[in-house]
RODREN-751061 format. One record per residue (C-alpha): x, y, z. Coordinates in steps of 0.1 Angstrom, whole numbers, plus 5000, padded with zeros to 4 digits. Example, Ala and Ser with C-alpha at 12.3 -4.5 7.8 and 13.67 -1.06 7.14 Angstrom:
RODREN-751061
   px   py   pz
 5123 4955 5078
 5137 4989 5071
end
This chain:
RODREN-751061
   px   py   pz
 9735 2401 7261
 9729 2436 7252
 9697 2458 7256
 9695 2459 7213
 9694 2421 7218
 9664 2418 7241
 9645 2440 7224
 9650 2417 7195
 9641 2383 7214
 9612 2401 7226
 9602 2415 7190
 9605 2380 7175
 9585 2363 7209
 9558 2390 7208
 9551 2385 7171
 9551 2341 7169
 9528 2351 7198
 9504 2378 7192
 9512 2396 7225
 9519 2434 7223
 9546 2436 7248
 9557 2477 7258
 9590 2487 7277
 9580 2514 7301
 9594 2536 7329
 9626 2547 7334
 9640 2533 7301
 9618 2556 7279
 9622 2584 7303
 9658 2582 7307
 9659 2580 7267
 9638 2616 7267
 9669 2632 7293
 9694 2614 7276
 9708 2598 7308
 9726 2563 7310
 9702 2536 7303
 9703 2515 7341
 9710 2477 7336
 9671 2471 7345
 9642 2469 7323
 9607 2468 7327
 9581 2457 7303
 9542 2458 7305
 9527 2426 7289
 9489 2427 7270
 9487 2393 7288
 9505 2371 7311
 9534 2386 7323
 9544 2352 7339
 9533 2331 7304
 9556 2361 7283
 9590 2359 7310
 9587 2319 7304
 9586 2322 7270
 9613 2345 7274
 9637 2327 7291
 9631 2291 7273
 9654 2312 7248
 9683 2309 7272
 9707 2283 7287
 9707 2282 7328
 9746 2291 7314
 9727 2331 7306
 9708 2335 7335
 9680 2329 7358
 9640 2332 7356
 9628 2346 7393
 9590 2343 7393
 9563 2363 7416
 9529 2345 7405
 9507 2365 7433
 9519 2394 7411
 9518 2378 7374
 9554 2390 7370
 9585 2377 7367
 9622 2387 7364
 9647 2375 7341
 9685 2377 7352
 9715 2380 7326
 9742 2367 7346
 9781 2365 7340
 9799 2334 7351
 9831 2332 7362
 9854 2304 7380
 9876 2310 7405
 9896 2291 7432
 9884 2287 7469
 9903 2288 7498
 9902 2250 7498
 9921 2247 7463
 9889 2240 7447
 9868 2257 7418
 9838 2276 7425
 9815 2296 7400
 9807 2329 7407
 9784 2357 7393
 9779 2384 7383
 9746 2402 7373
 9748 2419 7337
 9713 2429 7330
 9676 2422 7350
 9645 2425 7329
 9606 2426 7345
 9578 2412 7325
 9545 2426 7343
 9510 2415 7332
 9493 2448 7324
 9475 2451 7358
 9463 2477 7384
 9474 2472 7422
 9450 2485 7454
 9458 2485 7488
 9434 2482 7519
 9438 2509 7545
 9451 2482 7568
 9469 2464 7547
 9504 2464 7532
 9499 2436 7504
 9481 2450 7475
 9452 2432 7458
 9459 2426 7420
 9436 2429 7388
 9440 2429 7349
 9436 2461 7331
 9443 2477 7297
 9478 2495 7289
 9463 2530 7302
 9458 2514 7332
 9486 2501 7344
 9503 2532 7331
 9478 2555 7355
 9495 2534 7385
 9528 2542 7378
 9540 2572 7405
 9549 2601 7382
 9537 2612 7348
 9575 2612 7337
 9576 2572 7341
 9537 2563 7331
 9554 2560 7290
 9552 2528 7276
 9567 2523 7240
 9557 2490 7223
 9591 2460 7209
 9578 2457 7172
 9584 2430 7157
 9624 2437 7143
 9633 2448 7180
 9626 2481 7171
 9606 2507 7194
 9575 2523 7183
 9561 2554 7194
 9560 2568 7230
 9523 2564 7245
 9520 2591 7268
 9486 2594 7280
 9495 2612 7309
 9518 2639 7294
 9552 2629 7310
 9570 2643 7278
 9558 2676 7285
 9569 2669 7327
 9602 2658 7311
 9607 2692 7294
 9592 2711 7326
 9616 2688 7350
 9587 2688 7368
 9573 2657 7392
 9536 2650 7387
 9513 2623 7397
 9496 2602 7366
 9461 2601 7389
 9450 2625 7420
 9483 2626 7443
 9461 2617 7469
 9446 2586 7449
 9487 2582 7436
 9499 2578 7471
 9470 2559 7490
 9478 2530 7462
 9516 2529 7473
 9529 2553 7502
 9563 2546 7497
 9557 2570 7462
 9558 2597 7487
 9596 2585 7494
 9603 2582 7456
 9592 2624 7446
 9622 2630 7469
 9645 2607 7452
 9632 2614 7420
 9640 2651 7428
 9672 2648 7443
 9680 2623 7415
 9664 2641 7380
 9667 2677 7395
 9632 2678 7389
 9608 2700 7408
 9579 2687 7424
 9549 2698 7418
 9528 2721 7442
 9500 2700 7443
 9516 2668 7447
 9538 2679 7477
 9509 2691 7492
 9497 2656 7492
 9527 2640 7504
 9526 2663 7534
 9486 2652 7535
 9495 2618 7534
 9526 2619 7551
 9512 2594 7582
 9501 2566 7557
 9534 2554 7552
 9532 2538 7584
 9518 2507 7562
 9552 2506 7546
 9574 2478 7554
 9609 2493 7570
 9628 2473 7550
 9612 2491 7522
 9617 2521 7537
 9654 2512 7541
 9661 2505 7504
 9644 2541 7493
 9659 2559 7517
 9697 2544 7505
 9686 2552 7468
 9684 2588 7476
 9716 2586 7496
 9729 2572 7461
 9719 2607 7443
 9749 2634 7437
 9736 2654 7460
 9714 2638 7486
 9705 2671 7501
 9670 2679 7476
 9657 2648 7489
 9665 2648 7519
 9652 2686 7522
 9617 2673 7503
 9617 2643 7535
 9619 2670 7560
 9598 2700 7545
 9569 2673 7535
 9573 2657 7572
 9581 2627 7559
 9608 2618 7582
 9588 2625 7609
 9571 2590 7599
 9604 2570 7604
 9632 2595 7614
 9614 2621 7638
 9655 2626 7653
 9667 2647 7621
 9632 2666 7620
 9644 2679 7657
 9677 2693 7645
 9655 2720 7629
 9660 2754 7647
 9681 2781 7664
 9681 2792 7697
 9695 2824 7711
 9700 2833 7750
 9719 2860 7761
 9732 2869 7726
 9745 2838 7722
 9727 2813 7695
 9739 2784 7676
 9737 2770 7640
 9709 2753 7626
 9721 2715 7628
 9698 2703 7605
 9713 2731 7575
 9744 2718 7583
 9740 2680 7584
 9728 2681 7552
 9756 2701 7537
 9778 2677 7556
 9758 2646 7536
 9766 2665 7500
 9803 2668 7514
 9805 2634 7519
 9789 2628 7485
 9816 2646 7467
 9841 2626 7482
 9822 2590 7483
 9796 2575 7469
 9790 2545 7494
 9753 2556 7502
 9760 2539 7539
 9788 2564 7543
 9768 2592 7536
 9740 2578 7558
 9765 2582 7587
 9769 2615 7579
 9731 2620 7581
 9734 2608 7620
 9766 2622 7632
 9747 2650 7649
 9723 2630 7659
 9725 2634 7694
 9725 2673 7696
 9690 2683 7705
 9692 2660 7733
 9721 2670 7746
 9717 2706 7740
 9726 2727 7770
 9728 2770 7776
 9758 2770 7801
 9769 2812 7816
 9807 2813 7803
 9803 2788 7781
 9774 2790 7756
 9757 2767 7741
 9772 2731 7747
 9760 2696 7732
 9786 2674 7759
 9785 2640 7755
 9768 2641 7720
 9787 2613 7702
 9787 2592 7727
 9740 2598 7735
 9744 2595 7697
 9759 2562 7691
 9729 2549 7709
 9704 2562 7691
 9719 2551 7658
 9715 2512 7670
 9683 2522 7677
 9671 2540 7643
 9696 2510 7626
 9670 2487 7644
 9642 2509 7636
 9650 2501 7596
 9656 2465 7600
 9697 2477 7585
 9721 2447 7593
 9740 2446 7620
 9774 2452 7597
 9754 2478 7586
 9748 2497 7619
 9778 2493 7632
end
């Protein structure tokens, strides 16, 4: 099953059905940069997102994949999956799988959250909408499956084509309206930058920095996931310089805000551990692109500022620093809910 392919069920379902169904997101921007279309879609339903996916999958043998429905949400997510056979270590067959394409079917909605709350409340709306709670202009374009699987033309109410040509990051609503909806956003301008090479607005950082202690709400786990998808990025250092200059790891990771600064005493100062940890992180990028590895390379200084000592003779000396820092990478593993493979 190929992307043309979908967009032809979906074509043919949306016109037996009389439901206008619109891919939006990262698929029409990524079209706009010309970038590698990701094996995800997502498509805004003028209806049921939940009726639409089952519809949508009836079309399929369990053989093609699996419907995974979120009814809270009126969504659900259709997985194209491979299967393979193989032999266990007890002689006998066993299918495996393998996961070839995922596609989203969302009811087109709106999402609020309470200031106490991290669950958001959820309500129909029209197309406009749901595009105005998207996070950035450059992923609030939706363009509509006609009939012959064909696209039609990009609806762009909030000028993302025009942010696509600036390579500039811009909320659809008021960044503080933006980011009160969803904190984790906040996270997602840094990815975004680190990942588009797109510059983020003045106006919207400013916000993030503003808002910067709402996403205490956020769930680490959801923290977690963000945080490796910037580590995915070629070079992780834009984000992770957009975390630290918006104080956003101050929220979750106050220990690589503290590796910030230079300190001189008798003529004798060192470097700026934060400058180089992040260079270290690109390094490590060029040579890897596990996002765990490059996490590690995030910490390995860790310790420094704690350990940070102005001896006569000696200068400045950070003794004992791996091992004060193996600690406190359990505890910021723990901090993040990360496995315990993962933190060790």
């Amino acid at each position: 099953m190929n992307i043309s392919q979908v967009f032809k069920t979906i074509g043919t379902l949306s016109h037996q059905t009389g439901t206008q169904v619109y891919v939006v997101g990262g698929f029409v921007r990524d079209q706009l940069l010309e970038r590698d279309i990701k094996k995800d879609l997502d498509f805004v339903v003028l209806g049921s997102g939940l009726a639409f996916a089952k519809t949508f999958a009836a079309q399929f043998s369990e053989e093609n994949g699996r419907l995974i429905e979120f009814s809270d949400f009126d969504t659900a997510r259709y997985v194209f999956l491979e299967t393979t056979q193989s032999i266990a270590e007890n002689g006998e067959q066993e299918k495996q799988y393998r996961t070839l394409l995922e596609v989203e079917f969302a009811g087109a909605r709106k999402e609020a959250y309470r200031s106490d709350s991290r669950k958001p409340t959820v309500v129909p709306a029209t197309l406009e909408e749901d595009l105005s709670r998207r996070d950035f202009t450059v992923n609030a374009m939706a363009q509509q499956i006609l009939p012959d699987g064909t696209l039609g033309d990009i609806v762009d109410p909030y000028n993302g084509t025009q942010d696509i040509k600036d390579r500039m990051l811009r909320t659809p609503l008021e960044p503080g309206e933006t980011f009160s909806e969803d904190p984790l956003r906040m996270m997602r301008a840094a990815r975004f930058s680190a990942q588009l090479i797109f510059e983020i607005e003045k106006k919207t950082y400013l916000a993030m920095k503003k808002y910067a202690p709402r996403l205490s709400i956020v769930s680490a786990e959801r923290i977690q996931e963000e945080l490796m998808k910037l580590f995915a990025t070629a070079k992780p250092s834009i984000g992770l310089w957009a975390l630290y200059k918006s104080e956003l790891f101050d929220q979750f990771m106050p220990e690589v805000s503290n590796l910030a600064g230079v300190e001189e005493i008798q003529g004798y100062s060192h470097k700026d551990n934060l400058s180089h940890t992040f260079a270290v992180v690109d390094n490590i990028a060029e040579q890897s692109e596990k996002p765990l590895l490059r996490f590690a390379g995030l910490l390995h200084d860790i310790a420094k500022p704690d350990t940070k000592q102005f001896v006569k003779g000696r200068g400045w000396t950070f003794d004992m620093h791996e091992h004060v820092g193996k600690k406190m990478v359990h505890e910021i593993g723990k901090r993040l809910k990360m496995s315990t493979r993962d933190i060790r």
